[in-house]
N, C-alpha and C positions, 0 to 999 in steps of 0.2 A: 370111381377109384375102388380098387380091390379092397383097400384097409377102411373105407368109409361100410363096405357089403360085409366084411370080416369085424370088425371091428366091437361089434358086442360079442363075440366070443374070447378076444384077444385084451380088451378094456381095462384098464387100468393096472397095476404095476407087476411084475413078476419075477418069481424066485423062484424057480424050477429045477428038477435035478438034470435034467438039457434044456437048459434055457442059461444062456450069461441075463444078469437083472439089466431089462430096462423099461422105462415109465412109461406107456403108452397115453397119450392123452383122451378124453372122452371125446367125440366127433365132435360136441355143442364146446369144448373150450378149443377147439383148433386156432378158431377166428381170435379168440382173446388171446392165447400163445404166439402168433404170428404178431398180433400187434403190439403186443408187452416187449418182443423181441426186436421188433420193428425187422421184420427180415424182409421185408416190404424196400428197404434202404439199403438193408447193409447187403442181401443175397435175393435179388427180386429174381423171380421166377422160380423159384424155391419155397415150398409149402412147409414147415415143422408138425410134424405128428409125434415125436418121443422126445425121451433124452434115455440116457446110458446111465442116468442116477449120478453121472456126475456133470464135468464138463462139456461133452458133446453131446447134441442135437441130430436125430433121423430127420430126415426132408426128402419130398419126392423133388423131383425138378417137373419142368413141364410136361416130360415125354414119360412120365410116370416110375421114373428109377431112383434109387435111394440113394442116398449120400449121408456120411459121418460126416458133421462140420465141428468145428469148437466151436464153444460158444464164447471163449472169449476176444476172438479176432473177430469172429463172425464174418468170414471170406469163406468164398467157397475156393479161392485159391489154395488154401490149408484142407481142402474136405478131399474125404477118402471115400470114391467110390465102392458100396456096397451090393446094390441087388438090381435088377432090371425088372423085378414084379414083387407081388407080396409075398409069393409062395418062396422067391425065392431069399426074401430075406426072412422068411421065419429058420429057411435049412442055412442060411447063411447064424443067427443067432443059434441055431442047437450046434453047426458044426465047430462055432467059435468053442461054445461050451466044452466039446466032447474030446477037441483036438488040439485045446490053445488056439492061435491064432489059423482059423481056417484060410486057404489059400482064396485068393480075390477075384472076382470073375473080371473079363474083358469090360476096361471101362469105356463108354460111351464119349462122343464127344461133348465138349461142356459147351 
């Protein structure tokens, strides 16, 4: 995975002046956030790598694309596709930053 190869540059949480803040988790607690979440249950095929600092959770799905979920339904019925690779959600987080809500790319089938 890209964010597993990127991932010690990107590690742990940020407050950038293009960057909106979210919590990246460290690659050794993925396995314990996935199972504290149980997204194994509630969004299986769904991996968690962040949250937003608040309510929603980043996930890749199996074919490697990201998805905004809440975390309080934990459906991915309610998740908003975001990025189809890593590059492109770090431009998907700077353009949210720089533009408000940055326009959405083509979502993937679920």
């Amino acid at each position: 995975m890209e964010y597993l190869e990127k991932c010690t540059s990107f590690e742990g949480e940020t407050d950038y002046d293009i960057c909106s803040i979210f919590i990246l988790e460290k690659a050794s607690d993925i396995e314990r956030l996935n199972l504290d979440l149980q997204t194994g249950k509630f969004i299986p095929g769904y991996t968690a790598f962040a949250t937003d600092g608040g309510n929603e959770l980043y996930a890749f799905d199996k074919n490697g694309n990201i998805w905004l979920i809440p975390m309080i339904a934990l459906s991915i019925v309610d998740a908003t596709f975001v990025a189809h690779s890593w590059d492109e959600f770090i431009l998907h987080i700077i353009n949210t930053a720089q533009q408000g809500d940055a326009p959405e790319p083509a979502s993937p089938a679920r």
